[in-house]
Residue, then its C-alpha position, 0 to 999 in steps of 0.5 A: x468529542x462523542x464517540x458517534x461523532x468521531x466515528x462518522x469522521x473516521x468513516x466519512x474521511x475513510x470513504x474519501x480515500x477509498x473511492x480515490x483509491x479504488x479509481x486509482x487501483x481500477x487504473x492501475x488495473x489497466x496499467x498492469x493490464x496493459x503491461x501484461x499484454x504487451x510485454x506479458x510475464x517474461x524476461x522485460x516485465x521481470x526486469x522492470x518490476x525489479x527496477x521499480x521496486x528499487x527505486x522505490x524502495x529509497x523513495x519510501x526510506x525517506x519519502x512516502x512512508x517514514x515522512x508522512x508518519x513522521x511529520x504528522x504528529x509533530x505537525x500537528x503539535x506545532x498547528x497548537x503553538x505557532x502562528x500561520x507565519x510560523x508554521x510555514x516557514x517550518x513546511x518551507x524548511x522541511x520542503x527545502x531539507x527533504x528536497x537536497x537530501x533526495x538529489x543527493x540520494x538520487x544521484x547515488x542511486x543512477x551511479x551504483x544501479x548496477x550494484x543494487x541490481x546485482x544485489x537485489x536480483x542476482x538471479x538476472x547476472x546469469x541472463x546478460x540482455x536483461x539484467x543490462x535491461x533492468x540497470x538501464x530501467x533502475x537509473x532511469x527511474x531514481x529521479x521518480x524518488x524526488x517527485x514522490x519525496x516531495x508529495x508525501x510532505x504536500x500529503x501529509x500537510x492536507x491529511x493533517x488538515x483532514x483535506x484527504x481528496x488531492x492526496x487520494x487522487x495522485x496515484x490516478x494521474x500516476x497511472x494515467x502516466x504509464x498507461x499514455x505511455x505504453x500507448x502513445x510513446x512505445x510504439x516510436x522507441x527501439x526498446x518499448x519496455x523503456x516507455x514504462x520508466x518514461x511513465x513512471x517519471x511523468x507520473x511522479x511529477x505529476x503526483x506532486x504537482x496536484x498537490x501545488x493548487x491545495x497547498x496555495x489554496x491552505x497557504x502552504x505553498x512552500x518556498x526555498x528556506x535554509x532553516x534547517x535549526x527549526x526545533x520541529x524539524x529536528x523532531x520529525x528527523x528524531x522521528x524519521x530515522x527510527x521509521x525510515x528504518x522499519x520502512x527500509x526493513x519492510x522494504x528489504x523483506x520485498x526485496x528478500x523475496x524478489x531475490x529468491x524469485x530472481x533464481x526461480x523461473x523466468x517470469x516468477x518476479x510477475x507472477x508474485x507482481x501481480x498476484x500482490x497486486x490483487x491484493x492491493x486493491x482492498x488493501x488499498x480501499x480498506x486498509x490503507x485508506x482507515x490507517x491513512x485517515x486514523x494516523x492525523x486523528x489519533x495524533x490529535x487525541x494524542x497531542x491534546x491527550x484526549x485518551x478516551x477518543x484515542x483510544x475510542x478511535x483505535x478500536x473502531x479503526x481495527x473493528x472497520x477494517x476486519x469489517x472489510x477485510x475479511x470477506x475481501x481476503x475469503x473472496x479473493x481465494x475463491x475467485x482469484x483464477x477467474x479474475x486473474x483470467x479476466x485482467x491479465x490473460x490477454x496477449x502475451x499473459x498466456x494460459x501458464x502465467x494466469x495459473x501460476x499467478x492464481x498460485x501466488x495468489x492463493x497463499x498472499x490473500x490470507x496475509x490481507x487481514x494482518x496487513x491491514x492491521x499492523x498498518x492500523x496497529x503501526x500509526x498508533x505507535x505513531x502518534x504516540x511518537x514512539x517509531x522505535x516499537x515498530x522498527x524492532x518488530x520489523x527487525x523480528x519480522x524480517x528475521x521470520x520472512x527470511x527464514x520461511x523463504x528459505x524452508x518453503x522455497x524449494x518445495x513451493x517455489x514462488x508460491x512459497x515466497x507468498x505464503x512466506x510474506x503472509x506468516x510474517x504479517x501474522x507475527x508483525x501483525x500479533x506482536x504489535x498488538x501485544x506491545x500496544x496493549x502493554x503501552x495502553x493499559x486500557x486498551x483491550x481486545x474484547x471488542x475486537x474477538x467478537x469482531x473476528x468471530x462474527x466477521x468470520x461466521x458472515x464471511x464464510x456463508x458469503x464464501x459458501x454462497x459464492x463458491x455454490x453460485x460461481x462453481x456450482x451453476x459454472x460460471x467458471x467456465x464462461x469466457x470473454x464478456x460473459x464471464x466478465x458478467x458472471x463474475x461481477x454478477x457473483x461478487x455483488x451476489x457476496x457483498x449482498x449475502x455478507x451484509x444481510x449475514x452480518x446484520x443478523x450476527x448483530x455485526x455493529x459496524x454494519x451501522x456504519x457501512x453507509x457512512x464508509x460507502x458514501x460522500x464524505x466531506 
């Protein structure tokens, strides 16, 4: 495949996934903004954070995650092998398989919720009420594990069919869920914050039934079969234990910082919710949307062993997303107290939580750029089907989280726990790329060090541009609507100042920001 053509691919897949996930992440925005104000940064909102992330931290373990990394490779594989007749009955299998394992694990989860409430949050033992509260949340929600399980397998068929629109658009309807919630079931229940499990439940099922219409519409819809022998079902299990492992221990270092958090002040947990949340957004739209649209593609090269597109997909993959990162992580550091300020300071958000949050965020926006490309970096090893690479850097980053959780900890608090989870992106981050290089002998990071160099230069006269604009004409100080002008007015001032920097730093993947903005089919 010429190198312009699966470029375009990458791009047009890419913008697909970022605009569903830029209306879902606008939503979500509201969801959190809703939240915020009727249950603000204390006690309640602690507790359902706590109980949502536990719920979905089994969820990723056998679901979302390690699931769809899994499966698509050897989807993939099998697509080159068996007739139609075949293939679904492997999905039917799969389907089948996942489905039993996650009742199972859903019903250990509802009986030991108290126990992975002590362990994960022991902080809350110390406050009755709420850690009566988050236990009550936690059983409420493991059912949520089961809807999403189910979709990521729905997710990973389409992705590898280079169908990305119904996968991108599921977590729109998740947010709709929880919003509907906190405003139509709240208001009638003794204890409103239990509304927000009931959302979370409609919106996991919801998330897997989008799926249904597509999977008919490709002959995919699965059935109950007990095939659990298939070969290729062996494989994508071979597969998953190594990567639902590096989820689980992605996931434990969430929970290390969640259980530092829950000795710290009341409301720290929301602070660093929040602040990650911010973080989410270009993360998700960037990040996560190139590495979602990469992973089915470098699988295919891998499986044909077309290395030359491999390895031509990668690069660009990685250049793209410094592309986009960079500037968004810069501006986010600059704006973070205002936009804080215009999302969540309403309500119950008082004056003290948008501060404490902006601190949070200050040291977790840097942590974007690795993110993003140890995301990029894991679905390489991937499709190569080697998930045993990522887990033992996993294991390492997990050891160098800990450790700065507990040096910085006590002189930051929670803003410490932030900059905790950034340095170990950076090593997650640095350490893949060298094992990569090593497992590709041709790969080589030229390309990317001019990248990083220009996309920094552009960046920082972006960030000089908006931090003289924004600050020095005051803008900052505007409240209500105004300041909502204001500082949409500034950010598409950065956008147009980085693009014009870019395209006089000679930046090539200018060249394709038109491709990544528009429709992609």
């Amino acid at each position: 495949m010429p190198e312009d053509t699966h470029k375009k691919k990458l791009a047009a897949g890419a913008s697909i996934v970022a605009s569903a996930t830029a209306l879902s992440r606008v939503l979500g925005y509201t969801r959190d903004m809703a939240i915020a104000y009727y249950f603000g940064a204390g006690a309640l909102s602690d507790a359902f954070f706590v109980a949502f992330r536990i719920s979905n931290l089994l969820r990723r373990l056998v679901g979302e995650g390690a699931l769809t990394s899994s499966f698509i490779p050897i989807f993939q594989e099998e697509r080159t092998r068996r007739d139609e007749a075949e293939l679904k009955g492997l999905v039917s299998g799969v389907f089948t398989l996942i489905t039993l394992i996650l009742l199972v694990l859903t019903f250990l989860g509802i009986f030991f919720s108290e126990n992975l409430v002590t362990l994960m949050s022991p902080g809350f033992i110390e406050n009755p009420a709420k850690f009566k509260i988050t236990v009550n949340l936690t059983r409420l929600m493991f059912p949520y594990m089961i809807f999403v399980g189910l979709m990521a397998i729905g997710m990973g068929i389409l992705n590898s069919l280079r169908h990305f629109t119904a996968p991108a658009l599921a977590p729109v309807f998740f947010n709709i869920a929880i919003i509907l919630s906190i405003l139509v079931v709240s208001p009638f229940l003794t204890h409103p914050v239990y509304a927000l499990a009931i959302g979370v439940l409609l919106g996991g099922a919801l998330q897997f039934a989008i799926m249904l219409p597509w999977l008919r519409r490709y002959g995919f819809l699965p059935s109950f079969s007990l095939r659990f022998g298939d070969s290729a079902i062996l494989k994508i299990f071979k597969l998953m234990g190594p990567a639902a492992f590096g989820v689980g221990i992605y996931q434990l270092n969430i929970f290390i910082t969640l259980w530092f958090a829950s000795g710290l002040a009341e409301g720290s947990v929301s602070f660093l919710y929040y602040a990650g949340r911010l973080m989410e957004l270009p993360l998700g739209i960037f990040g996560v949307a190139i590495s979602t649209v990469a992973l089915p593609g470098l699988a295919e090269y891998a499986a044909k062993e077309h290395w030359g597109a491999f390895m031509d997909s990668l690069l660009y993959a990685l250049r793209l997303v410094l592309f986009l990162t960079i500037p968004a992580a810069i501006g986010l550091i600059i704006l973070s107290p205002s936009i804080i300020d215009t999302l969540f300071a309403h309500g119950e958000f008082n004056e003290g939580a948008t501060k404490a949050t902006a601190w949070a965020l200050y040291f977790y926006a840097p942590g974007l750029v690795p993110v993003a490309l140890y995301r990029i970096f894991t679905s390489a090893f991937y499709s190569l089907k080697d998930t045993v690479t990522p887990v033992i850097v996993a294991v390492v980053t997990l050891i160098i989280n800990l450790f700065f959780c507990i040096v910085l900890v006590g002189p930051m608090r929670h803003a410490g726990l932030a900059l905790a989870t950034t340095i170990s992106a950076v090593f997650n981050m640095v350490i893949l790329f060298y094992l990569l290089r090593r497992k590709l002998h041709d790969f080589t990071g030229r390309s990317l060090f001019v990248s990083v160099i220009k996309n920094i230069a552009a960046a920082f006269i972006m960030g000089l541009s908006v931090y003289l604009v924004f600050y020095g004409l005051g803008l900052d100080e505007a409240g209500g609507l105004v300041q909502i002008l204001y500082l949409g007015g500034t950010i598409i001032i950065g956008l147009i100042v980085y693009i014009i920097s870019s395209k006089l730093l000679k930046v090539p993947e200018v060249a394709f920001l038109k491709s990544f903005l528009g429709k992609g089919r």
